[in-house]
Each structure stands twice: as C-alpha cells, then as structure tokens.
N, C-alpha and C positions, 0 to 999 in steps of 0.2 A: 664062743669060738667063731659061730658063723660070724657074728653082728664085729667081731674086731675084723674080720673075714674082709666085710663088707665095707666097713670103714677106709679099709687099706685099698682096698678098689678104685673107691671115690678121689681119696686122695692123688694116687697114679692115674688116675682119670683127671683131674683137673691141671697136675703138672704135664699131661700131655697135651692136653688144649693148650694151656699155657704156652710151652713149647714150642705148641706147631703156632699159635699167634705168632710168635716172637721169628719165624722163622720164614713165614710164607709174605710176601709182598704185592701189591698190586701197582701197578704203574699205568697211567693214562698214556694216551695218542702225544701227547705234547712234551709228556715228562719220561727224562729219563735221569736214570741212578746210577752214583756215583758209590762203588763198595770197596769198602776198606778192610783185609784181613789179614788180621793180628799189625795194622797199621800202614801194610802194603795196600797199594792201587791195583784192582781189580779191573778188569774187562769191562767195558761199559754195558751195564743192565738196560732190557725194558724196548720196546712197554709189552705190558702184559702182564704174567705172573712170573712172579720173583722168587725165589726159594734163597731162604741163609741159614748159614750155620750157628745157633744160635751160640750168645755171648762170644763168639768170633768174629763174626762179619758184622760191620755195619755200614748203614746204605745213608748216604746223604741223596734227594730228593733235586734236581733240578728243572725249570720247567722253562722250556724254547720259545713260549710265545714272546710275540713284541711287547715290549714295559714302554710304557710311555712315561715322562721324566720330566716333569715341571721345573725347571730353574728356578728357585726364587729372586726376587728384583735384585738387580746390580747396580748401583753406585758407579757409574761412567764417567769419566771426565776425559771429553773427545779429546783430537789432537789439538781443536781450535777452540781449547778451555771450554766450551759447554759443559755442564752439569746436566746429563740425563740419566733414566731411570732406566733400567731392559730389563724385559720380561723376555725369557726364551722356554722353549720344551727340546726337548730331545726323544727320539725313539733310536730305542736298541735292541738287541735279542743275543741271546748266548747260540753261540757256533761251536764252541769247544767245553763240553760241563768237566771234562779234568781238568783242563786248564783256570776255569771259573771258579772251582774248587780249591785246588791248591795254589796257583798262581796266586790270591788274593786273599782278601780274609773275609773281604765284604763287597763283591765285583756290584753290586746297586750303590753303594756308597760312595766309593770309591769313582764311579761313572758320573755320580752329582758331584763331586768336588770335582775332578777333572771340569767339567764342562764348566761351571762359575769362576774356575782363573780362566780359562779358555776365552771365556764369554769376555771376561773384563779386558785378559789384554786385546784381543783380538782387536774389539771395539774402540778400545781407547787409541789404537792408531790412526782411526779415520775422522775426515771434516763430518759438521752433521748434517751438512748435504750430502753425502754421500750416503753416510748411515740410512737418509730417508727416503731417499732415491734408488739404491745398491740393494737392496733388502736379500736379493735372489742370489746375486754374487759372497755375499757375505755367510747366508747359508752355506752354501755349500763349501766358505772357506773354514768356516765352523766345523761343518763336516768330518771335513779330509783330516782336520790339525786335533780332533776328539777320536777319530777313527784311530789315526797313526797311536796315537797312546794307551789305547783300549785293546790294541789288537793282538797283544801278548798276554793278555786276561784270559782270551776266545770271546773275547764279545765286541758284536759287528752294529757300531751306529748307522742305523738307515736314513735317518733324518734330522737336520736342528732346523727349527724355524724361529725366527724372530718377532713373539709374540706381539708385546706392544713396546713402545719409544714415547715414557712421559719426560716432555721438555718443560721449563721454566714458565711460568705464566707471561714474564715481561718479554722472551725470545720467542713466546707464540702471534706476541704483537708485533716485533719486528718481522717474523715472519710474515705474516698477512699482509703488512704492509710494503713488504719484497713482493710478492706475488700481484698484490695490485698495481705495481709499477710494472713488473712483466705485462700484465697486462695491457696494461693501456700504453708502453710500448708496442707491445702488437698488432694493436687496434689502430694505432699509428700509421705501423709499415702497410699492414693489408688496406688501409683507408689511401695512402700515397703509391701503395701498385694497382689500387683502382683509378685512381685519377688520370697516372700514366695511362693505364691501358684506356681507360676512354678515352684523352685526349688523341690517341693515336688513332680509335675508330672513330672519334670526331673529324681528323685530319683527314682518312680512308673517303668518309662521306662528304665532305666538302669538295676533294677531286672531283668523286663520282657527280654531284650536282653539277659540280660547275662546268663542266662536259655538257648539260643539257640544260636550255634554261629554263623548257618547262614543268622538270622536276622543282626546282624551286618555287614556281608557284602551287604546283601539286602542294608540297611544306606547307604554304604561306594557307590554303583552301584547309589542310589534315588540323591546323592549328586553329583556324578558327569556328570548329565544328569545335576540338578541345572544349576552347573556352562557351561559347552558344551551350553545350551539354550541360553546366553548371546552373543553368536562369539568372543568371548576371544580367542585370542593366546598362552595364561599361559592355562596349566592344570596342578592344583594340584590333587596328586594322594596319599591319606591318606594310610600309610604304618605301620603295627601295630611293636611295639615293639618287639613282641614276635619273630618274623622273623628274626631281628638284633640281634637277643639277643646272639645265639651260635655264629657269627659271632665274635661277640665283647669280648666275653670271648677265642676264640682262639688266638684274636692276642695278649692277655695279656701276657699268655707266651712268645711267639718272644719277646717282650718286653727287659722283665727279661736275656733272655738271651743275649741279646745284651749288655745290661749294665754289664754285669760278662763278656764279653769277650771284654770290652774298655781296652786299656793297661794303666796303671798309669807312671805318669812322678815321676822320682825319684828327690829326694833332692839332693845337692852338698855333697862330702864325709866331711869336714870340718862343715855343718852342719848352713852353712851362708846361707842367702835367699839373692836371684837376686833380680835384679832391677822389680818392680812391681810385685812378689810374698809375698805369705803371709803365716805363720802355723799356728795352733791352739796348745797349748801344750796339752799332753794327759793328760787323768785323774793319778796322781799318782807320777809325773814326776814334778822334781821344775827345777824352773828360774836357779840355778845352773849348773842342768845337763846339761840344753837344749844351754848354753851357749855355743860357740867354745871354744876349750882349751886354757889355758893362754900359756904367751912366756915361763915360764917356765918348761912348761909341753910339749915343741914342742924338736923334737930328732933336735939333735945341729949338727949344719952344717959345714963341715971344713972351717975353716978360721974363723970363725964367732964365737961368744964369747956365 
C-alpha cells in the first residue's frame, strides 16, 4: 500500500513538473511573444517570465533585433542593354510582431523576395553610369520602394546597399578606355588654362619691364648666372636689337654703292649673243629690230656680189 502509495506521488509529481514546463516561459531583452488562446491573439508578452495555460495558450517567439539580408546576385539588364550582375544586402527589424505573425506566413522570406524583384526592377531602369556613379541615390530609392511594401507585415527596412556591380569583361575595356580619354581631355584643358594664364602674366611682366629698361637688363644679368650655374662651356650672351640696329643700316649704303660701280659687259656690235648668253628685249622694241641685219642690208665687200 505504501510503495503504490508512493508510486502515485512520483507520478503527480512529474505531471506537475511537466505542467509547470509547459506553462512557464522565459523571454529575453530582444524577444517578445506572440500568444494565441484557443486561436485568439493575446496581449503582447515579455520579456521576462511568461506564464501559459497549458494546452491552451501557445506563444510564438519573435525577436527585434536588426537581421541582415544578403540578396543573392541579380541578373540586370540596364536601360542601355548592359548585362550586369548585383549583389545587394538589406537590414530590417520587426516593429510590429502581431502583425509579423499573422500578417505573413514567413515575414524573412517574404522580405528576401520583395527585395530581389525590387532590386531587378528598380536597377533595370537605369544607364550603367549611373548605376556606377548613383550608388547612394539608388540605395535609398531601394529603400523607400522595399519599406513601402514591408510596412503592413510591421517590419521596418533600415537600409539596402548595393553590394558589388559585376560588369562584362569586354564593357570593363571600353570602360577604361572612356576614362583615359577623360583623362587626357583634362589634361588638355588644365594644360591650355595654364598657358593662358601665363601668357597673361607674361603680358603683366613685359609692361612692368618695359617701363624700366634696367629691369631688363637686371633679366638679361638673372639669366646668365642661370646658365654659368650648370659648368657649361657655351655662354650665350642675349644681345638686344637695338645695338645692331645703326650698324646694319650703315652697311646698306656700301651696299648700293658697290652695285652702281660693277662695270656691265657689253653686247657684240652685230647684236648676236655668244655661246651661253641670253637678252631680254626691252619694252617697246620688236623681234625685227632686235634681229642682226640681213645680207642685204650689210656694206658689200670687194669681190663679193
């Protein structure tokens, strides 16, 4: 009698453990619980210690912290037919866990499909410069248009970013080869508004000398210390015009004069040109005149007819 006594103890003794298992709850800082009884929505539990009535209530578990949300790669095709690749992430966090609960069936799943058509169409409306360049605007258009659709779930997207952009190997050649032509357009412009602007403080400093003219040779003295500084055996020695100038106007005369007192070679009295000479006829003078006299016009010779 005792030992069935005691038997029957043990037994109500582990259906009461059992029991209160089945009945007591514990909830973290992060998590709270969603309780369902006899299929109705319950108060929102937690945290802390939970108490349920057991085989009545049951407690679905939800937990607030940020879930971060790898997209897997998308298959793009820009506006301007590129084929690229996008990697994006997303972070989200539940705001509303009744809502995450019954609104959905699976508010993590459901947030990764959203975001992958999100992700494609979004992208595929844009050039892929823009995509490459826009990165920050495109986020946050990501954003708003994953938010707007999540937000009757209770769950709040706090951020997409647009992880990586693999492009074509042959559009990473014309890219670079776009960019070195920016380049050296650049190089260009800033090399011709250098030029300009020295030439304008070359102009500045030409004034300012020529106001004084022995700043100039101060120039002509700074330039020749220049070259001296190097141990060159050449020294050029800048010599201005104006010093050659009288020079070169005297010897013009000697010139002149010398050509007026060349003696000229005369012509043959007959009027015939040597061998390797040439005339010109004067102005006024014909082909007849300039000819030699005919036979009949020559004084007649004795003996000769």
């Amino acid at each position: 009698m005792i030992l069935a006594i005691g038997i029957l103890l043990a037994i109500l003794l582990v259906i009461g453990l059992t029991v209160l298992g089945a009945s007591v709850r514990v909830l973290r800082e992060y998590e709270r619980g969603v309780v369902f009884r006899l299929g109705r929505v319950m108060d929102l539990r937690g945290p802390g210690l939970i108490l349920l009535v057991p085989t009545i209530d049951r407690m679905v578990r939800v937990s607030l912290r940020t879930v971060t949300l790898t997209v897997p790669p998308q298959e793009i095709i820009t506006r301007d037919n590129i084929p690229v690749r996008v990697t994006a992430v997303t972070y989200y966090r539940v705001v509303d866990p009744n809502k995450s609960v019954n609104a959905v069936e699976n508010f993590h799943n459901a947030t990764l499909q959203i975001a992958q058509t999100t992700l494609r169409s979004t992208l595929g409306g844009v050039d892929l410069d823009h995509l490459l360049s826009e990165r920050e605007t495109l986020n946050e258009s990501l954003q708003k248009v994953i938010d707007a659709q999540t937000e009757p779930w209770g769950i709040k997207v706090t951020t997409v970013e647009i992880k990586d952009v693999e492009i074509p190997e042959r559009m990473q050649h014309a890219i670079a080869r776009q960019a070195e032509a920016e380049r050296e357009r650049r190089a260009k412009i800033i090399n011709a508004e250098g030029e300009a602007q020295a030439a304008t403080r070359l102009a500045d400093a030409a004034d300012i000398i020529g106001r004084n003219p022995t700043t100039l040779q101060l120039r002509y003295l700074q330039t020749l210390r220049e070259i001296g500084a190097t141990q060159n055996s050449t020294v050029v020695f800048p010599m201005p015009i104006d010093l050659i100038k009288p020079v070169l106007e005297a010897m013009r005369p000697s010139e002149a004069r010398a050509e007026a007192s060349t003696p000229q070679v005369s012509s043959p009295e007959n009027g015939a040109l040597e061998s390797g000479e040439s005339r010109a006829l004067e102005a006024g003078t014909s082909a007849e005149e300039s000819r030699p006299a005919a036979a009949s016009d020559r004084t007649p010779v004795d003996g000769v007819d």
